[in-house]
Kinemage of the C-alpha trace (Angstrom):
@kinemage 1
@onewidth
@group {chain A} dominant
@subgroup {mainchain}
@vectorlist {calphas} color= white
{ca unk a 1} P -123.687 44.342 -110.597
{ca unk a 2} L -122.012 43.213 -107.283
{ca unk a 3} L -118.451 42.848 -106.764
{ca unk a 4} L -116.902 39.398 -106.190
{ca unk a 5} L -116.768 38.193 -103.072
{ca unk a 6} L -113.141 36.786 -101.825
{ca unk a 7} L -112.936 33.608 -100.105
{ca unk a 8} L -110.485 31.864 -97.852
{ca unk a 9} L -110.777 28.143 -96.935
{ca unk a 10} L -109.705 26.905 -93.312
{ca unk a 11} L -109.879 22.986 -92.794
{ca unk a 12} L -107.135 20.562 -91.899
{ca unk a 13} L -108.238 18.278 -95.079
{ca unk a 14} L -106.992 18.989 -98.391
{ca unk a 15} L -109.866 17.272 -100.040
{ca unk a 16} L -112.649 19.261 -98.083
{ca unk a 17} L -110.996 22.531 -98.862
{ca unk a 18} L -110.641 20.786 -103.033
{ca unk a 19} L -114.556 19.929 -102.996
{ca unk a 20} L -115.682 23.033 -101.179
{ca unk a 21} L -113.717 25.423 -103.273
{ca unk a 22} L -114.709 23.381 -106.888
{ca unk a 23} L -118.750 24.378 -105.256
{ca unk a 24} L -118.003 27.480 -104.726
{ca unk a 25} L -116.956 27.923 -108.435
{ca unk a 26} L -119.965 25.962 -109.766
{ca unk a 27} L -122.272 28.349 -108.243
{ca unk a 28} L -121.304 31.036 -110.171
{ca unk a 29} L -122.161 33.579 -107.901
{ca unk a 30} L -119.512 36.086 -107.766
{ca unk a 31} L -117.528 33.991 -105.439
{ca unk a 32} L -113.741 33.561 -105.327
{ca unk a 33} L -111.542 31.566 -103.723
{ca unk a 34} L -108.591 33.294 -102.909
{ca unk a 35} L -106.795 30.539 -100.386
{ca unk a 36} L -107.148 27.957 -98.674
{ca unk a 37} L -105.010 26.994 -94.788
{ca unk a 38} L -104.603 24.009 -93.214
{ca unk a 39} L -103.844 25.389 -89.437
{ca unk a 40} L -105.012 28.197 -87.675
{ca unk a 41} L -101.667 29.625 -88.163
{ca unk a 42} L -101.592 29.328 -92.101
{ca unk a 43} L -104.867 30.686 -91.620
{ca unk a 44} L -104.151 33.778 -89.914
{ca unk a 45} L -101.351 34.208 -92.272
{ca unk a 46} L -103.596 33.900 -95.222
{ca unk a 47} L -106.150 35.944 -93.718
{ca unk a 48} L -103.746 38.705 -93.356
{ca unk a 49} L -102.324 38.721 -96.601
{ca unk a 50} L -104.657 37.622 -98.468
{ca unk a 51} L -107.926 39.794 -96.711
{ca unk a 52} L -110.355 37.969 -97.869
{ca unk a 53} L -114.069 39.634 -97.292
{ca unk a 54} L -115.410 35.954 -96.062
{ca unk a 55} L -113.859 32.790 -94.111
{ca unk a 56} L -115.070 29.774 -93.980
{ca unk a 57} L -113.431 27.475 -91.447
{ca unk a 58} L -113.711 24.295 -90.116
{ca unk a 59} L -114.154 24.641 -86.205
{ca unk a 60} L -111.774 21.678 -85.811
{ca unk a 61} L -108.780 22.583 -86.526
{ca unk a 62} L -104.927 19.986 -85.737
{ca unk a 63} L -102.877 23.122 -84.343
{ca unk a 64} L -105.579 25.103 -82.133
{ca unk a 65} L -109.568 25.128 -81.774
{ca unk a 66} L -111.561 27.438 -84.965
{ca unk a 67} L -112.925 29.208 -81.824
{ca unk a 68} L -109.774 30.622 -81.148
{ca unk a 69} L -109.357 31.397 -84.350
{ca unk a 70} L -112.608 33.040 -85.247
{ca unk a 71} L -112.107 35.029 -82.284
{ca unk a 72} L -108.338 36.312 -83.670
{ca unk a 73} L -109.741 36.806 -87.377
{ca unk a 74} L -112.707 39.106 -86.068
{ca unk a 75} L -110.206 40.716 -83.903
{ca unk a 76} L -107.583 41.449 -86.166
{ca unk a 77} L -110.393 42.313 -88.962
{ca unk a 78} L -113.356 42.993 -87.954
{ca unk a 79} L -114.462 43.313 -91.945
{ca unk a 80} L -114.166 40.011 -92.249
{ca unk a 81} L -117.333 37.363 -91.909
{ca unk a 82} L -116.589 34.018 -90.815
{ca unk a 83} L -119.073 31.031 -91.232
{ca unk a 84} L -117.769 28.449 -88.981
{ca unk a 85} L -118.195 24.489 -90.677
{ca unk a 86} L -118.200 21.452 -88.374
{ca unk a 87} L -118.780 17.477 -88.612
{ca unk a 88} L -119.353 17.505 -85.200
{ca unk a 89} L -122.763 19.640 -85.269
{ca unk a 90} L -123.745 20.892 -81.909
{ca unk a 91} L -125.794 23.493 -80.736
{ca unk a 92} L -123.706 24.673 -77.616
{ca unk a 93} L -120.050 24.181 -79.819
{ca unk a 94} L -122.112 26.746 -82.180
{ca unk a 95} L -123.317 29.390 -79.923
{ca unk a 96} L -119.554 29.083 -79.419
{ca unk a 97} L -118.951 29.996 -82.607
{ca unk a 98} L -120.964 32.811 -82.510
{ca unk a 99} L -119.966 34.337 -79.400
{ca unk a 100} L -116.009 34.164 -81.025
{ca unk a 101} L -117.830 36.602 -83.823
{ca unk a 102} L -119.061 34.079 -86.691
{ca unk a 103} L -121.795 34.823 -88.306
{ca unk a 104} L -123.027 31.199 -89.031
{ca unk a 105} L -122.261 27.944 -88.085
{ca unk a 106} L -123.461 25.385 -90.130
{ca unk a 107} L -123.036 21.046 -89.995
{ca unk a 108} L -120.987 20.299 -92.954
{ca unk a 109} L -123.410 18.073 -94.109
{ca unk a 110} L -125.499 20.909 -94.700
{ca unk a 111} L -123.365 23.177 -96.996
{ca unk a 112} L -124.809 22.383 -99.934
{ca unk a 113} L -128.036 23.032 -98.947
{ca unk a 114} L -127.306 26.029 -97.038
{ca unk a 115} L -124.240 27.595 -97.918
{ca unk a 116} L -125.450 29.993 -100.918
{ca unk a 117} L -128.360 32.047 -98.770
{ca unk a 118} L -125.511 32.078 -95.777
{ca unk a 119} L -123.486 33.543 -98.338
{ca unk a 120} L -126.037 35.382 -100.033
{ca unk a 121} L -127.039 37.150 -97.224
{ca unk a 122} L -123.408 37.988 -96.132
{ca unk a 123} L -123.425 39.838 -99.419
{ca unk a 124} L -126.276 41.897 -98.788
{ca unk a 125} L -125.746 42.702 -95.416
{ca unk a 126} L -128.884 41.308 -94.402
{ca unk a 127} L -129.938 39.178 -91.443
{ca unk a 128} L -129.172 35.585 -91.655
{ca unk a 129} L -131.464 32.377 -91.366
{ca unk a 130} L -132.894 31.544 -88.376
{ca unk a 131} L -131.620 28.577 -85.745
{ca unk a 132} L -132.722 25.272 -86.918
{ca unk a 133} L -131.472 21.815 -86.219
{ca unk a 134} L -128.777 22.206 -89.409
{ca unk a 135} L -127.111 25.407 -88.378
{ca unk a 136} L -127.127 29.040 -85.794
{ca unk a 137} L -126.993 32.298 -87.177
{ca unk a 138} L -126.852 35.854 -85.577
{ca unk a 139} L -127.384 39.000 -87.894
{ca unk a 140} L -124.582 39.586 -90.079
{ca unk a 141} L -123.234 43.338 -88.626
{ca unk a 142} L -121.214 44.749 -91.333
{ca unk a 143} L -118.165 46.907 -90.638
């Protein structure tokens, strides 16, 4: 049996982080959310207290871009996988993403439908789904 899988939230809207986390628990997938941040401070905070083995933040943060906070979370700890969320899907702001060390960025109108085999396949350290029109993924390199 696999371990659970800790997750930590990063979005500036309470009710995003609410909904996503209540899915996350309804899949009943070894999944747990461990925290939740609001900023990318509070979410570096989290990150290092909490170390959570997955992030999944919201590229738009109020305090300071997700890029630069991808980029500080991979940095910091490099264990960590980050799947990077957006309203504001767009190919280029993605590659972004990826090139700050996410694994995945996906359009938050997407998550439902995609966010279990992005999640999946962070769990089995195997290589993610291809680009489409819905989200950009590079091969998940664990630590």
């Amino acid at each position: 049996m696999q371990s659970t899988r800790r997750i930590l939230i990063v979005d500036q809207s309470a009710l995003f982080r609410a909904t996503l986390a209540r899915y996350l628990a309804l899949l009943d997938a070894g999944y747990e959310v461990v925290g939740e941040a609001a900023t990318d401070e509070a979410a570096l905070l989290a990150s290092a207290r909490l170390q959570p083995q997955i992030v999944l933040i919201d590229l738009d943060l109020p305090d300071r871009s997700g890029l630069g906070t991808t980029r500080d979370i991979r940095s910091h700890w490099p264990g960590i996988a980050v799947v990077a969320v957006t309203n504001h899907f767009d190919r280029e702001y993605c590659a972004a993403a990826l090139a700050a060390g996410a694994q995945n960025c996906l359009d938050k109108l997407a998550l439902v439908e995609r966010l279990p085999a992005v999640l999946a396949a962070i769990r089995s350290d195997t290589p993610l789904l291809p680009n489409d029109e819905v989200g950009l993924a590079r091969p998940y390199e664990p630590p």
